[in-house]
C-alpha positions as CSV (number, residue, x, y, z in Angstrom):
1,X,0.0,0.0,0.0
2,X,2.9,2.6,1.2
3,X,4.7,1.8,-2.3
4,X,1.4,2.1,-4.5
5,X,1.0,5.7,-2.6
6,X,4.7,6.6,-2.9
7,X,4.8,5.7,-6.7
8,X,1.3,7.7,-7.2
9,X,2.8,10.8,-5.2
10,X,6.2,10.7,-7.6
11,X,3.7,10.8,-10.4
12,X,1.4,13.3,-9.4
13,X,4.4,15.5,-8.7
14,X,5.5,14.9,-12.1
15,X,2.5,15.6,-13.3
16,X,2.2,18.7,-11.8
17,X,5.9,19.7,-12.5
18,X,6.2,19.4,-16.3
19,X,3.1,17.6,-18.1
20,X,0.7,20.0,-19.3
21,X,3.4,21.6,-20.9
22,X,0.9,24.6,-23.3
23,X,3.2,27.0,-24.6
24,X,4.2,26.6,-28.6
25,X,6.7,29.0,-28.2
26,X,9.6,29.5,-25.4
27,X,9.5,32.7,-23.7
28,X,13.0,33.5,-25.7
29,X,14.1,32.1,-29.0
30,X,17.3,31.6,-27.6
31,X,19.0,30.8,-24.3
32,X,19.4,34.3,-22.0
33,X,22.7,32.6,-20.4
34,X,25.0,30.1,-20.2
35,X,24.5,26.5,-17.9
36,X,24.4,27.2,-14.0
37,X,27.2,24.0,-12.9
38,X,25.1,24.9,-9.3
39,X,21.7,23.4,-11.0
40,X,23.2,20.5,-12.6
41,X,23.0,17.1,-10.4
42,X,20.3,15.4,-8.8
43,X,17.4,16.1,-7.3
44,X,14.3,14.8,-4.8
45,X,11.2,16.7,-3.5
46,X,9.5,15.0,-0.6
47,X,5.9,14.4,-0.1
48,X,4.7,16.1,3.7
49,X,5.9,13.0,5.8
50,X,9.4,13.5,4.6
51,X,9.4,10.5,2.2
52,X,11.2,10.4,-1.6
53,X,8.1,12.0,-4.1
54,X,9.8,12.4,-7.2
55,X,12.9,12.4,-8.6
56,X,14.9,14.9,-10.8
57,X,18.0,15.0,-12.5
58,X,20.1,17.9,-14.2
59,X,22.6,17.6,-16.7
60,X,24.0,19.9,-19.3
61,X,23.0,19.2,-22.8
62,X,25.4,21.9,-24.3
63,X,26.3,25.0,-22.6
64,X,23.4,26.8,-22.3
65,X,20.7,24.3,-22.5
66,X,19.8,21.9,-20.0
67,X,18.6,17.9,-20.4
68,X,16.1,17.0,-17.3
69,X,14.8,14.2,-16.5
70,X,12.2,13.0,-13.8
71,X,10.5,10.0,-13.4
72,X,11.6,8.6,-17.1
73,X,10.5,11.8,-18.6
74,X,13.2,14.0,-20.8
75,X,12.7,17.7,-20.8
76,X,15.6,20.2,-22.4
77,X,15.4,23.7,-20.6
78,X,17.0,26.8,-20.8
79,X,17.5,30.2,-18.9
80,X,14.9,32.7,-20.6
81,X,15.3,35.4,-18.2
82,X,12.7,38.5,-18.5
83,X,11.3,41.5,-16.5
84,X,14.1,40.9,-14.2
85,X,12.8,37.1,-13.1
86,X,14.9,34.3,-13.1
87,X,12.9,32.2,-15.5
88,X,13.5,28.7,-17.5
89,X,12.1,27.8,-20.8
90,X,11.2,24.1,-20.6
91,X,10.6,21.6,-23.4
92,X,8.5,18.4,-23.5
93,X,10.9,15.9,-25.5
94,X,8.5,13.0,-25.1
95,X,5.8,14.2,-27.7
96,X,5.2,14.9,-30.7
97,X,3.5,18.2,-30.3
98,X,7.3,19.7,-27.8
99,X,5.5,22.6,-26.4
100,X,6.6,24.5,-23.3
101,X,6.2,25.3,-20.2
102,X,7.4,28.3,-18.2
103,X,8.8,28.1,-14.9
104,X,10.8,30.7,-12.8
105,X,13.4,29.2,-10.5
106,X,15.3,29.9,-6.8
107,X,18.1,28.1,-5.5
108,X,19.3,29.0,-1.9
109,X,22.7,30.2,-1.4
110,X,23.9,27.0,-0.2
111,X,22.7,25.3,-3.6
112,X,21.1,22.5,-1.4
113,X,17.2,23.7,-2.5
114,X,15.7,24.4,-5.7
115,X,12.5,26.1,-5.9
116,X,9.7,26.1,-9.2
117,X,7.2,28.2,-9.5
118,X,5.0,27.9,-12.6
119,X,4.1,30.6,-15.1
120,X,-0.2,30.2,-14.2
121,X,-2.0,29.9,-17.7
122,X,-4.6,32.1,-16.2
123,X,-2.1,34.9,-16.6
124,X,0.2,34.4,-19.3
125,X,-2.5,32.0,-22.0
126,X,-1.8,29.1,-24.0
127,X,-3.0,31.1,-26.8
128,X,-0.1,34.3,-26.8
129,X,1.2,33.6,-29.9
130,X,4.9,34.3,-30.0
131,X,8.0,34.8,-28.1
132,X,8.0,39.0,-27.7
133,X,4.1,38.5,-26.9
134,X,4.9,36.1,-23.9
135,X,7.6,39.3,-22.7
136,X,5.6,41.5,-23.1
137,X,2.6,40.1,-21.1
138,X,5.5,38.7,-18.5
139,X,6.8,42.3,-18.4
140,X,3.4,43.8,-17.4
141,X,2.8,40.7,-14.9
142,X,5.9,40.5,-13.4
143,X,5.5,41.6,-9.8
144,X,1.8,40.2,-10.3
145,X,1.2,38.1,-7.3
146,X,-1.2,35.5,-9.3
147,X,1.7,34.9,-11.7
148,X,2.7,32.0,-10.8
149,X,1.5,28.7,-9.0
150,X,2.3,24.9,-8.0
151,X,5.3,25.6,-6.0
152,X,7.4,22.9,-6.4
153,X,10.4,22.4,-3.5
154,X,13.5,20.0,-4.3
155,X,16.3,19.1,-2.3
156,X,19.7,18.0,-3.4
157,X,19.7,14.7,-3.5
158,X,23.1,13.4,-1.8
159,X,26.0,11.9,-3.4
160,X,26.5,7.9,-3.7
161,X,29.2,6.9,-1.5
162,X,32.0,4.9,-2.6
């Protein structure tokens, strides 16, 4: 029972983190900066009684993109900063259709948490047709409190030993 509720948690978080993924443009044609070596590695969140949810891992594609995968899933993100937030371009890989989704992202000084906050459709829709349309609607949202939604908390998932 605790494993059928553990694997349904890890997909439900996966679900909520990158399925669904609307946009058919990224927020910027190209990358806004090169890889950050401080979000590359491996990641977990944890549902509310501390146990493993999903898993995430980070690795460089190239130098400014990102390949992510979580739960078997294969994502390629990239910085597309705007309006002055930190914000990621991600990319379904595992359809046909590769649409986006829009996330901005925090990691703590220590690099040990990552946090994702998701560009809310309600603000920003499906339906803005290009790149300089999705800035300029993210440029007169951006201190917009309804922005974003479905917070999404990793940890830093600790090394293997030896």
């Amino acid at each position: 029972m605790r494993t059928s509720l553990r694997l349904a948690g890890a997909a439900f978080a996966g679900l909520l983190l990158l399925t669904g993924c609307d946009y058919t443009v990224p927020i910027t044609a190209r990358p806004t900066r090169p890889v950050n070596a401080r979000l590359l590695g491996d990641w977990i969140s944890l549902d509310p009684s501390g146990k493993q949810d999903a898993a995430m891992s980070v690795r460089p594609l190239d130098e400014s993109a990102y390949a992510v995968a979580i739960e078997g899933d294969i994502y390629r993100a990239f910085h597309s900063e705007c309006a002055g937030l930190p914000l990621v371009s991600v990319q379904d890989l595992n359809s046909s259709s590769r649409k986006y989704v829009y996330y901005a992202w925090q990691l703590t000084a220590d690099g040990a948490r990552l946090t994702l906050r998701r560009v809310s459709l309600a603000v920003i829709p499906d339906s803005t047709p290009d790149s300089p349309a999705v800035q300029r609607l993210l440029a007169a949202h951006a201190s917009d409190p309804k922005l974003f939604e479905h917070e999404l908390v990793f940890t830093r998932k600790p090394p293997h030993p030896l």
